[in-house]
C-alpha positions as CSV (number, residue, x, y, z in Angstrom):
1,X,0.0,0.0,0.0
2,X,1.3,3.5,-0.8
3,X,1.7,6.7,1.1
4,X,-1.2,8.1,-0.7
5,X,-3.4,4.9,-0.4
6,X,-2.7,5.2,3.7
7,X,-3.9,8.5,4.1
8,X,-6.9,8.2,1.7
9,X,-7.4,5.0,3.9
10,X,-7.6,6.8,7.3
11,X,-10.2,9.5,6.1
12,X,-12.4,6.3,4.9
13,X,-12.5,5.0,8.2
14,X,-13.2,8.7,10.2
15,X,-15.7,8.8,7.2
16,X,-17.2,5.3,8.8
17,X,-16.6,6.5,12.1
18,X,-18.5,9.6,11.7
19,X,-21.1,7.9,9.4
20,X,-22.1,5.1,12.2
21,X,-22.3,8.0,15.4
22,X,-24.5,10.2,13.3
23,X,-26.6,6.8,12.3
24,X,-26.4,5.7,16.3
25,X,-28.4,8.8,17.6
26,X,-31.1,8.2,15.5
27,X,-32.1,4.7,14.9
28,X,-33.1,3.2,18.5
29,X,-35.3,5.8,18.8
30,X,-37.1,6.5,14.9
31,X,-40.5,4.6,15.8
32,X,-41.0,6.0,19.1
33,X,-40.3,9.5,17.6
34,X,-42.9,9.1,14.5
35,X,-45.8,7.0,16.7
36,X,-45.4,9.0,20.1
37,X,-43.7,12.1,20.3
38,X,-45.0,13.2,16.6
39,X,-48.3,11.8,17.4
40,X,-48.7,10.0,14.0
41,X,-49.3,6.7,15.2
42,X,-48.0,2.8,14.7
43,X,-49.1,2.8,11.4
44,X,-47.3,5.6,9.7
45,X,-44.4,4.2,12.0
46,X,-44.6,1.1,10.5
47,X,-44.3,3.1,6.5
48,X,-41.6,5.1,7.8
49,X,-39.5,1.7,8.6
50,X,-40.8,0.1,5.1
51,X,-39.6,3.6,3.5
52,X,-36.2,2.7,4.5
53,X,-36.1,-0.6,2.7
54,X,-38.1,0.4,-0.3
55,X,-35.9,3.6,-0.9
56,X,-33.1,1.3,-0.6
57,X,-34.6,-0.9,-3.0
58,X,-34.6,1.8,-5.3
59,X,-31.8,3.6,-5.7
60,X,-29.1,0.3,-5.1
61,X,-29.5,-0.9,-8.6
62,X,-28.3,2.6,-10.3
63,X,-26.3,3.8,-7.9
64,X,-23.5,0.6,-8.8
65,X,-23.6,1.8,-11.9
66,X,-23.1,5.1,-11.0
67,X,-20.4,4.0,-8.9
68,X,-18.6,2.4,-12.1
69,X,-18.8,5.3,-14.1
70,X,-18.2,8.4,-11.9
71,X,-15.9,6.7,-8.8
72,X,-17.1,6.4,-5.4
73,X,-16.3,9.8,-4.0
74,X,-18.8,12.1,-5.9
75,X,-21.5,9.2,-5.3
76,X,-20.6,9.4,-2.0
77,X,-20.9,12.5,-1.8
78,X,-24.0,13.1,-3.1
79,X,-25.9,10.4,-0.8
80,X,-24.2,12.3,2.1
81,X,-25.8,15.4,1.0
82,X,-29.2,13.8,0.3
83,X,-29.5,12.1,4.0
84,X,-28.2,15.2,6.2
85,X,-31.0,17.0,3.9
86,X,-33.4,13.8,5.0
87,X,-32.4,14.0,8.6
88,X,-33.1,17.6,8.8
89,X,-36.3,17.2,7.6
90,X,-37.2,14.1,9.5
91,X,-36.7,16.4,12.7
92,X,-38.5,18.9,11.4
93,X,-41.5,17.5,10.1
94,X,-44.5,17.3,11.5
95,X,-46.9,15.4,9.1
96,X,-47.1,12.0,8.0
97,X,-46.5,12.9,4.4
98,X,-43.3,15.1,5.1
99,X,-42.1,12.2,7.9
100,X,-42.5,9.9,4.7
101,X,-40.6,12.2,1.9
102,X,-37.1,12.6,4.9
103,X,-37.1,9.1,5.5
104,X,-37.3,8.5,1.5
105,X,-34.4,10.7,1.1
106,X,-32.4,9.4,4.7
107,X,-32.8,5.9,3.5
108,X,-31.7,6.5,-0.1
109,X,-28.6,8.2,0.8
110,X,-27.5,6.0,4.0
111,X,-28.1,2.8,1.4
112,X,-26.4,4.4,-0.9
113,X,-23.1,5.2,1.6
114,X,-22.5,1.6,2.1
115,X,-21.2,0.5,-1.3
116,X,-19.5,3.8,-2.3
117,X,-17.2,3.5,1.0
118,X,-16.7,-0.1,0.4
119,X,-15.5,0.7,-2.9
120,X,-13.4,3.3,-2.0
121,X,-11.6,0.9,0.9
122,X,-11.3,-1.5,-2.6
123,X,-9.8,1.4,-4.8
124,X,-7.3,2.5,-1.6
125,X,-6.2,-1.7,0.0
126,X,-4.4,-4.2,-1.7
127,X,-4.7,-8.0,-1.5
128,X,-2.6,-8.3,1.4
129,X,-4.2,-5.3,3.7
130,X,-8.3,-6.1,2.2
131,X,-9.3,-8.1,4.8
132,X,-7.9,-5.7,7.6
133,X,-9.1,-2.9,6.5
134,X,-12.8,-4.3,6.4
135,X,-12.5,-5.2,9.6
136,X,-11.2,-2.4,10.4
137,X,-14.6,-0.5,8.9
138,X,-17.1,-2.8,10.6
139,X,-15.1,-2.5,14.1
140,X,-16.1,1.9,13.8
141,X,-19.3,0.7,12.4
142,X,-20.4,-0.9,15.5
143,X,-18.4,1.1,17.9
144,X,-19.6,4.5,16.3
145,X,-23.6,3.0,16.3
146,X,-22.6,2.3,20.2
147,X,-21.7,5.7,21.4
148,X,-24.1,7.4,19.5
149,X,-26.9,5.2,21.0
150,X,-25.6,5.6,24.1
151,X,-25.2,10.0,23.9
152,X,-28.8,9.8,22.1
153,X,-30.6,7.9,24.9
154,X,-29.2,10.4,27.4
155,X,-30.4,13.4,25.4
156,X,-33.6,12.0,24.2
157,X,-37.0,12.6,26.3
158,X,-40.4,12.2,25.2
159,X,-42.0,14.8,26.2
160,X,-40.6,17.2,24.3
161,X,-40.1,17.0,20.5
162,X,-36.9,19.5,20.5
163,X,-34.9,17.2,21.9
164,X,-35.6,14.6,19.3
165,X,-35.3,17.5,16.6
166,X,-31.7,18.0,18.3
167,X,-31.0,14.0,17.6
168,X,-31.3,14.8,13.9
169,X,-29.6,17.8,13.8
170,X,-26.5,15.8,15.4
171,X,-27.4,13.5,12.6
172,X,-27.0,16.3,9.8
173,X,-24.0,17.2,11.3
174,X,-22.2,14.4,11.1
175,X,-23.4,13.6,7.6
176,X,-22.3,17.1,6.2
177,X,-18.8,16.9,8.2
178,X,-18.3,14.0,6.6
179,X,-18.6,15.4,3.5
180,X,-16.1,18.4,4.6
181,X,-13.9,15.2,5.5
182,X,-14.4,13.0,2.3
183,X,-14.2,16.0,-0.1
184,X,-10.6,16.5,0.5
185,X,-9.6,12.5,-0.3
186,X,-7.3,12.5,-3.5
187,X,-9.0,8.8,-4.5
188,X,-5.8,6.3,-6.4
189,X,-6.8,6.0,-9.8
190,X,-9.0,3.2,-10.6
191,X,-10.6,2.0,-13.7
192,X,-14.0,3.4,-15.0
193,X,-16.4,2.0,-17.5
194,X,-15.8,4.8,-19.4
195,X,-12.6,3.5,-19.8
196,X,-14.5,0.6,-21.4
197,X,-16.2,-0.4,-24.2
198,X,-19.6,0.8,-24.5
199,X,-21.1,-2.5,-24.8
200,X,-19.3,-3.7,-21.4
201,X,-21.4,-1.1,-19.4
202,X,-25.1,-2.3,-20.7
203,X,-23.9,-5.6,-20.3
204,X,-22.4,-5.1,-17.0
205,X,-25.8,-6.2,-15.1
206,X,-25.9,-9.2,-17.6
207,X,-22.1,-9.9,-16.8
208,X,-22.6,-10.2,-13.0
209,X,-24.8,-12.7,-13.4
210,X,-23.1,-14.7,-15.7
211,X,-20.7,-14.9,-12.8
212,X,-21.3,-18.2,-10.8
213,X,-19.8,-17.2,-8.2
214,X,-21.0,-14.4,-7.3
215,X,-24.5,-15.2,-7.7
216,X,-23.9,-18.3,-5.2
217,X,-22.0,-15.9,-2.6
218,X,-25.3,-13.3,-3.4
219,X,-27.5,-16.6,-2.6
220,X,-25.5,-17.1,0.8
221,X,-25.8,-13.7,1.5
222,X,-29.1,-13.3,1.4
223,X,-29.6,-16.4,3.6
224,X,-27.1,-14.7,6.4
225,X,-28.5,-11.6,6.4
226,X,-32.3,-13.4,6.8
227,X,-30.9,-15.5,9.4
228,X,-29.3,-12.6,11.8
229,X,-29.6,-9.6,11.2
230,X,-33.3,-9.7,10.0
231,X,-33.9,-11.1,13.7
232,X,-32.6,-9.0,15.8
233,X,-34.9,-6.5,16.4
234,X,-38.0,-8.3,15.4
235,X,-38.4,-12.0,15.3
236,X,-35.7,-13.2,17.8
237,X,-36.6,-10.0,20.3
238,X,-40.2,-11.0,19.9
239,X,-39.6,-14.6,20.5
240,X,-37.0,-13.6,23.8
241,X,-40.1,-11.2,25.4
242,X,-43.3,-14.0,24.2
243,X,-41.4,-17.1,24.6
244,X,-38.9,-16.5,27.2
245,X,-39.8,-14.2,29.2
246,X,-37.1,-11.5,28.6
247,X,-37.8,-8.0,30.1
248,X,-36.7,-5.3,27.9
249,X,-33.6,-4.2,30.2
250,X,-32.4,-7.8,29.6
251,X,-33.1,-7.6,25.9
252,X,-30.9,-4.4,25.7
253,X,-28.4,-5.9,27.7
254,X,-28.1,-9.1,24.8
255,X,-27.8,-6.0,22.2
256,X,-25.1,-4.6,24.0
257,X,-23.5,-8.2,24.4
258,X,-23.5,-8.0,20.9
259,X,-21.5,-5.0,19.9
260,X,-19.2,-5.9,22.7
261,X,-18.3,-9.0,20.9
262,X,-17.9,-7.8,17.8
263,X,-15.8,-5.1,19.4
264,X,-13.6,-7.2,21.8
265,X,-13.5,-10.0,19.7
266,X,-13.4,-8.4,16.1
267,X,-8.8,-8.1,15.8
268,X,-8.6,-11.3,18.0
269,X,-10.5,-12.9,15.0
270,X,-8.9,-11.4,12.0
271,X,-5.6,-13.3,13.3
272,X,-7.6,-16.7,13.6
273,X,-9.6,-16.2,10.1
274,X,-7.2,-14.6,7.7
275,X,-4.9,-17.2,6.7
276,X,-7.6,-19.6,6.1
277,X,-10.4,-20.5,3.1
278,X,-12.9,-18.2,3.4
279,X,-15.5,-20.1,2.2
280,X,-14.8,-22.7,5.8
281,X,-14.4,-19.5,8.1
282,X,-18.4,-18.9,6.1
283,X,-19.2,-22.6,7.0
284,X,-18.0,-22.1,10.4
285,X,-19.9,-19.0,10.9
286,X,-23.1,-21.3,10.1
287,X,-22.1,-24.1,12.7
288,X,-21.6,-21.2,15.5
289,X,-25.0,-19.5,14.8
290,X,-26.6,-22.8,14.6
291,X,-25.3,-23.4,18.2
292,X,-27.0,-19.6,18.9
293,X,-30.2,-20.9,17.8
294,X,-29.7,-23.9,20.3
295,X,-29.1,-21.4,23.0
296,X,-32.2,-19.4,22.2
297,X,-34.1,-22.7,22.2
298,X,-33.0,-23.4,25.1
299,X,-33.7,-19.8,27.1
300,X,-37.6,-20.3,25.7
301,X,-38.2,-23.6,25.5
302,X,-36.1,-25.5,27.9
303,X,-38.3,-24.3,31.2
304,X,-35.0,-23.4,33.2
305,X,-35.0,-20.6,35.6
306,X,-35.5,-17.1,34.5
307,X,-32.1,-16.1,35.2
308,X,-31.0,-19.1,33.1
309,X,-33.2,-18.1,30.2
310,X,-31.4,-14.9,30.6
311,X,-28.1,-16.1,30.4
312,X,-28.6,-18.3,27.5
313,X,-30.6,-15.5,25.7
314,X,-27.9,-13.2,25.8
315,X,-25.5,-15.4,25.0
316,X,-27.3,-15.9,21.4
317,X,-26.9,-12.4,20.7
318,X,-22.7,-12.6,21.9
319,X,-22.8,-15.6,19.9
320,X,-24.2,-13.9,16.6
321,X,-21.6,-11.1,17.1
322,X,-18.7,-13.8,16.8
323,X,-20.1,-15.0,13.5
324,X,-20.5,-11.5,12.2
325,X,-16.8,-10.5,13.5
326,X,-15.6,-13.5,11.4
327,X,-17.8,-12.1,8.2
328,X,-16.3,-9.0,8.4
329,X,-13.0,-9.4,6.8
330,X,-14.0,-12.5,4.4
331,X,-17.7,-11.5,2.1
332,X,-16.6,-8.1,1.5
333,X,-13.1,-8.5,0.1
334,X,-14.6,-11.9,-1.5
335,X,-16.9,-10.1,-3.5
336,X,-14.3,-7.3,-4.1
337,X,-12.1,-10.2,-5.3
338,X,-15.0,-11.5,-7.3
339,X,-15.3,-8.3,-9.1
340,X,-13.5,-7.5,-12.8
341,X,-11.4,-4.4,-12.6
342,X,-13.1,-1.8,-12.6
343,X,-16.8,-2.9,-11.9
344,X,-16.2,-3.2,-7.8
345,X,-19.0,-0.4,-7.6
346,X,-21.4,-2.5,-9.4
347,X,-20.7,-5.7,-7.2
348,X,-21.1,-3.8,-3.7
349,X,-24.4,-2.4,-4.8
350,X,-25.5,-5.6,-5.9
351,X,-24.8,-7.2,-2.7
352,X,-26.0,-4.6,-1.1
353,X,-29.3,-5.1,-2.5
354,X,-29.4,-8.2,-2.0
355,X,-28.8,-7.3,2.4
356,X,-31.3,-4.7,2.1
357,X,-33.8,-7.8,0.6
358,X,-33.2,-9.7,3.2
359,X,-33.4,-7.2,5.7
360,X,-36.7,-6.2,4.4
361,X,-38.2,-10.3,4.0
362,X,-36.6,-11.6,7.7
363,X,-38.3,-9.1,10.0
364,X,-41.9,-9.8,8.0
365,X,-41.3,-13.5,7.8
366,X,-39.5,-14.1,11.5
367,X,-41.9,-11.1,13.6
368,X,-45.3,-13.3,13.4
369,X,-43.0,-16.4,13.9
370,X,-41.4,-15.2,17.3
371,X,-44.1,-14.0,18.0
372,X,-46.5,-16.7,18.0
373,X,-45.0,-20.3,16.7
374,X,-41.8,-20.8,19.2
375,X,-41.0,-23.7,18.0
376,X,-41.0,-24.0,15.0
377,X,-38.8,-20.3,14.9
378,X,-36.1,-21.9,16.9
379,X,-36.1,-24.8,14.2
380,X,-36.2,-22.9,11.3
381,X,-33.3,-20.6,11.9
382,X,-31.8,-23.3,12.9
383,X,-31.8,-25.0,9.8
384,X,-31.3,-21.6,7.8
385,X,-27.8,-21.6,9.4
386,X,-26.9,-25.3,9.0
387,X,-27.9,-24.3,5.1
388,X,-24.9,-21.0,5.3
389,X,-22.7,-24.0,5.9
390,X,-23.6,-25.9,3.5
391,X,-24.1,-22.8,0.9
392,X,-20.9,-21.5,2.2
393,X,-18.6,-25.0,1.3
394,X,-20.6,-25.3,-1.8
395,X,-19.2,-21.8,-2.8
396,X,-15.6,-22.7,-1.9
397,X,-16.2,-24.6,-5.4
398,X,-16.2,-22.2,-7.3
399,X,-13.6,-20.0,-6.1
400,X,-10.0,-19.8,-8.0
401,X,-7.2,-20.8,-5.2
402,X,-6.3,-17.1,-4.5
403,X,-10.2,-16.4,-4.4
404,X,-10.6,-18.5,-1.5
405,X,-6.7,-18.3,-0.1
406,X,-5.7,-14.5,-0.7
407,X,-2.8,-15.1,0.6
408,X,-1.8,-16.8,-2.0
409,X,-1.1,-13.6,-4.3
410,X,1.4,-13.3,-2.1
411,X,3.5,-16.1,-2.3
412,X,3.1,-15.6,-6.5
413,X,4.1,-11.7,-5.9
414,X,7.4,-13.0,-3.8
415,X,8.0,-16.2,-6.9
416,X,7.9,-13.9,-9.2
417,X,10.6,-11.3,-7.9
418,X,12.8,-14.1,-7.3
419,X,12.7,-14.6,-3.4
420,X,12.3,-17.8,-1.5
421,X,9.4,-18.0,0.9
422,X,12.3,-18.2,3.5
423,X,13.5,-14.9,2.2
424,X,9.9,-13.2,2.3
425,X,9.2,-13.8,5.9
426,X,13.0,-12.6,7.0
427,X,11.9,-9.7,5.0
């Protein structure tokens, strides 16, 4: 990695940083704001959530290829712009129709954030440094959504509206100081489909999915997405409160044992996972949320004490937050890696697409579930993450040996200056 590519790198992550904080003041508390404090009720609550996902749904699909064609940091920039301006106006606004244009606009550009910084970390890593610097990003991701839940719940208060209309201002903030910080990132140069031949960028959609592989690792992605992060605030927090009893101090205690995880656990992890296959550190992700699943089973259906129930239910959210520590620095350099030069844009937004899917099917499919059928939840989640493992060695496949062993660049890169692996590690 150059001099250039190391600073670049460092703004990407106080971009992250900053990006995650704003996000953190805001989220916990976006259906209590809209249903109570605005008055609106659960219903338009309910649209604002789906607004997120449909926005998302949206503007995913054009903004890869905007990605491809224009680079990553005016794309960025633009969906920065368009969610402190959706923000703002979510403070502000008072009826159900202005509460439903912000979050249009918030959702658009925070969906649209996602991909472009995940291309820049592409554009500004190499090989070696990929997997690092992703976990790297999702380590500020969590961290920044902690402390900015944390500042928000101490600011909020119900009864008055201006303190919630302070929450999004924070939220602006952040969003247009990112863009103060972004703007001044001199980007490495990077191929662009204008670079290309026309025909490459109509077919570029077509091309993608001509690609095995990464339809197979879109397929597995959707199915870990569904499986765990479409739970967590709807099916499996539904199931904890009906089934076992959880109150909802202890049910914020198991998301806190989540981000803790991820952000003792996340560098401890990277050592452990990135000189192995990715597509078995995947498989083993599915094995350890299978045995979460087993713990929640057992916290609402295995008539232990309360404290018991507790301790087991938390420990399905800590256990989640391993798996997702492992994922960090292995799906998104894989589908980097998948990726011809040049279309990287075009592969993060599909993938993203394919989260915000999933995020939009597992809280409608596993909320009436958890709710109501315990059972049968616990079971089917459980078999969703036996089938990651399965997906995930099926995968391994069709990966090329330095798809699935980065590493192995490496080695080539010493071969072919003429060292002896002896030689490289002395170095």
């Amino acid at each position: 990695m150059t001099r250039a590519m190391g600073a670049a790198m460092r703004r990407i992550h106080v971009g992250n940083a900053l990006s995650a904080f704003g996000l953190g003041f805001t989220v916990p508390y976006l259906y209590v704001y809209v249903a109570q404090v605005r008055g609106l009720g659960a219903m338009t609550a309910g649209l604002v959530l789906a607004v997120f996902a449909v926005a998302a749904l949206i503007v995913l699909p054009f903004a890869g290829r905007a990605i491809v064609r224009r680079g990553p940091l005016p794309v960025l920039l633009a969906a920065l712009v368009t969610a402190a301006l959706g923000a703002l106006s979510l403070g502000l606004a008072g009826g159900a129709t202005t509460v439903l244009l912000a979050a249009a606009a918030l959702g658009a550009g925070q969906a649209v954030m996602h991909p472009a910084l995940a291309t820049m970390i592409v554009d500004c890593s190499t090989a070696d440094t990929r997997s690092r610097a992703f976990a790297m990003q999702f380590f500020l991701q969590n961290l920044g959504l902690g402390v900015g839940g944390l500042i928000g719940g101490h600011l909020v208060d119900t009864t008055r509206v201006s303190s919630f209309t302070l929450l999004f201002a924070i939220e602006a903030a952040m969003f247009l100081l990112l863009v103060v910080v972004m703007a001044t990132v001199r980007m490495p140069h990077s191929p662009r489909m204008e670079d290309a031949p026309a025909a490459s960028a109509k077919g570029s959609w077509r091309q993608l999915l001509g690609n095995r592989a990464m339809v197979q690792l879109c397929v597995l992605g959707f199915v870990l997405f569904f499986a765990c992060y479409g739970q967590f605030e709807s099916g499996l927090s539904a199931y904890g409160v009906e089934a076992a009893g959880i109150s909802t101090s202890a049910l914020g205690t198991a998301l806190a044992a989540n981000t803790l995880m991820i952000v003792i656990a996340q560098f401890a992890v990277l050592k452990l996972v990135e000189r192995r296959r990715r597509s078995r550190v995947i498989a083993a992700v599915g094995l350890i949320w299978a045995v979460a699943w087993l713990a929640a089973g057992y916290a609402g259906l295995g008539h232990g004490s309360q404290e018991m129930a507790t301790a087991a239910f938390v420990s399905t959210y800590a256990l989640f937050g391993l798996g997702e520590a492992m994922l960090s620095p292995t799906v998104a350099p894989l589908v980097a890696d998948l990726a011809p030069e040049g279309m990287a844009g075009q592969y993060n937004s599909a993938f993203a697409l394919v989260k915000q899917l999933a995020l939009a099917v597992g809280p409608a499919v596993g909320g009436p579930l958890g709710a109501s059928l315990h059972g049968p939840y616990v079971v089917t989640f459980l078999l969703f993450s036996l089938g990651i493992t399965f997906l995930a060695l099926r995968l391994g496949r069709q990966l090329t040996a330095v798809q699935d062993r980065p590493w192995l660049a490496t080695k080539s890169r010493v071969v072919a200056r003429g060292e002896t692996p002896a030689e490289s590690l002395a170095a």
